[in-house]
C-alpha positions as a printed Julia matrix, in Angstrom:
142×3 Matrix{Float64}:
  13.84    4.35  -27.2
  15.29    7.95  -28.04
  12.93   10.48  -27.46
  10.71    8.22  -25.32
   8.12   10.19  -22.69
   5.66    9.31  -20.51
   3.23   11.38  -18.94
   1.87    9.63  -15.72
  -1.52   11.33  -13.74
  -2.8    10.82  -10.18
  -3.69   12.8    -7.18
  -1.38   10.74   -4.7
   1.39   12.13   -3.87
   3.17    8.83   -3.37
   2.03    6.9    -6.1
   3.77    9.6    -8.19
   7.0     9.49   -6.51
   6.52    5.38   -6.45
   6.0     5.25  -10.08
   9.14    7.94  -10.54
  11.47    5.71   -8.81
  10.46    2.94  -10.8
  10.7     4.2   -14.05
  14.24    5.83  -13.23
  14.88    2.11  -12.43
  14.71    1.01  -15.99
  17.56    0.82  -18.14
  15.92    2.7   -20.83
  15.95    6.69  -21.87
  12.65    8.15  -20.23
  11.78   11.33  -20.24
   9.12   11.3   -17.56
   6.35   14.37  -16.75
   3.96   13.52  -13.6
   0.96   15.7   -13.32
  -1.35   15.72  -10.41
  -4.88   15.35  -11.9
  -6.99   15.36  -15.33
  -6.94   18.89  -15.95
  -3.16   19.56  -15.66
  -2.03   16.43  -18.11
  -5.3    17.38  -20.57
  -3.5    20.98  -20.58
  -0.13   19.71  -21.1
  -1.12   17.26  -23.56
  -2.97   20.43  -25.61
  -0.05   22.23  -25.07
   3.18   20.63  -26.07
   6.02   20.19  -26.37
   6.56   17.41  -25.37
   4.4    15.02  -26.73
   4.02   11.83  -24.97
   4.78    8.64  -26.31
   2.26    6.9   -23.8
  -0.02    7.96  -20.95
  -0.28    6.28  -17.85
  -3.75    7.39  -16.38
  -5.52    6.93  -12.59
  -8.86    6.59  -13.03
  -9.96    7.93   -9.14
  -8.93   11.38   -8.97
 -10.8    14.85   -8.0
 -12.01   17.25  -10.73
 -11.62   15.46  -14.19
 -10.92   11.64  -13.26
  -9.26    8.99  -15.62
 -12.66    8.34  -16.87
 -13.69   11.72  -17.97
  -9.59   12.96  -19.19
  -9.83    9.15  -21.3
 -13.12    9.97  -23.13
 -11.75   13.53  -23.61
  -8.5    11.99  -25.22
  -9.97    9.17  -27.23
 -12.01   11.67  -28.62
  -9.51   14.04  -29.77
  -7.12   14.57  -32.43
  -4.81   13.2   -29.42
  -6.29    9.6   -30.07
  -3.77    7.83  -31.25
  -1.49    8.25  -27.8
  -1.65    5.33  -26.29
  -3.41    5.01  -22.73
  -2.59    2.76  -20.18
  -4.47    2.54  -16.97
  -2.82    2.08  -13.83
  -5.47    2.18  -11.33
  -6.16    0.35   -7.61
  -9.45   -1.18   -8.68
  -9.33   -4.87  -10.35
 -13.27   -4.41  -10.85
 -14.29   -6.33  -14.37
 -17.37   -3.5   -14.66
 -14.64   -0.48  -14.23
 -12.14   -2.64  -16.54
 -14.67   -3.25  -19.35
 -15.75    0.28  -19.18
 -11.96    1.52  -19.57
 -12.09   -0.95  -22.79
 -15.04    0.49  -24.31
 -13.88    3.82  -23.63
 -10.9     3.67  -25.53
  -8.21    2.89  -23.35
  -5.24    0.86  -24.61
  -4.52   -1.32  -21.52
  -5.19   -1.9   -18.2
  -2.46   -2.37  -15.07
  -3.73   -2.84  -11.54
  -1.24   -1.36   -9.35
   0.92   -4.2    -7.93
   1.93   -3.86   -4.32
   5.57   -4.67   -4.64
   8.28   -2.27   -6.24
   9.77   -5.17   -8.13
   6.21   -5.43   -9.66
   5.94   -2.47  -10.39
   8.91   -2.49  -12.05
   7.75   -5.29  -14.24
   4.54   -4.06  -15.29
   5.66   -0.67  -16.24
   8.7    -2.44  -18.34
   5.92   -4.5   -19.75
   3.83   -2.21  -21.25
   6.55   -0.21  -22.44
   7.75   -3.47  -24.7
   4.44   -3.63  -26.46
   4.3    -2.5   -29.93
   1.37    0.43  -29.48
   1.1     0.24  -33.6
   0.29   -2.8   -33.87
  -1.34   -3.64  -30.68
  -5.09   -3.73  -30.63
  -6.75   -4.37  -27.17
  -9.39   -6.88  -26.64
 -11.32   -8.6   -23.75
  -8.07  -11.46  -24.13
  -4.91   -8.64  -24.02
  -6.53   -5.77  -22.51
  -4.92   -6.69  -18.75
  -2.0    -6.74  -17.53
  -1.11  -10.17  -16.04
   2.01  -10.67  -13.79
């Protein structure tokens, strides 16, 4: 996992600083960039370097949400980064939407760090090349 980076958006403070922790849990090499709505990560993904190597996306933010920066993306030259959503909502209407709209996968934030933990590591172990999302795959299960 040389070279690996994730960018990670949302507006709460401490669900940055949560997911921080728990990716500087992981026995891996991450080179992690947090960015505090839409418009910042669309900017920094226009603007590299870096490039990321995944996106973890909030959906309910202010100004460009995950919605609006995911259609953006998915219809970009930046398609092919792979988008995870790591959002509050379990909602099957907001989760089919995220499929349709391109997203790669879809994490409900789990309460407990250890979870956390766990889902992140997840995702992170799936092959984004050969991965292709469907109504089965698309969410994460713990």
């Amino acid at each position: 996992m040389k070279n690996f980076t994730i960018f990670y958006t949302d507006d709460d403070e401490d669900d940055l600083n949560i997911f921080t922790d728990a990716v500087e849990s992981l026995s891996r090499d991450i080179n992690l960039l947090t960015y505090s709505g839409g418009e910042k990560l669309l900017n920094a993904i226009y603007h590299p370097p870096p490039v990321p190597s995944v996106i973890f996306l909030d959906l309910n933010m202010p100004g460009k949400n995950g919605f609006d920066v995911l259609n953006e993306l998915k219809g970009s030259d930046k398609s092919d980064i792979p988008v995870i959503i790591f959002s509050t909502s379990n909602e099957p209407g907001i989760i089919d939407k995220c499929l349709k709209l391109g997203a790669n996968y879809f994490i409900t934030k789990p309460v407990l760090m250890k979870d956390i933990v766990k889902s992140i590591e997840h995702s992170l172990n799936i092959n984004w090349k050969e991965f292709v999302p469907d109504s089965k795959n698309f969410v994460y299960k713990s």
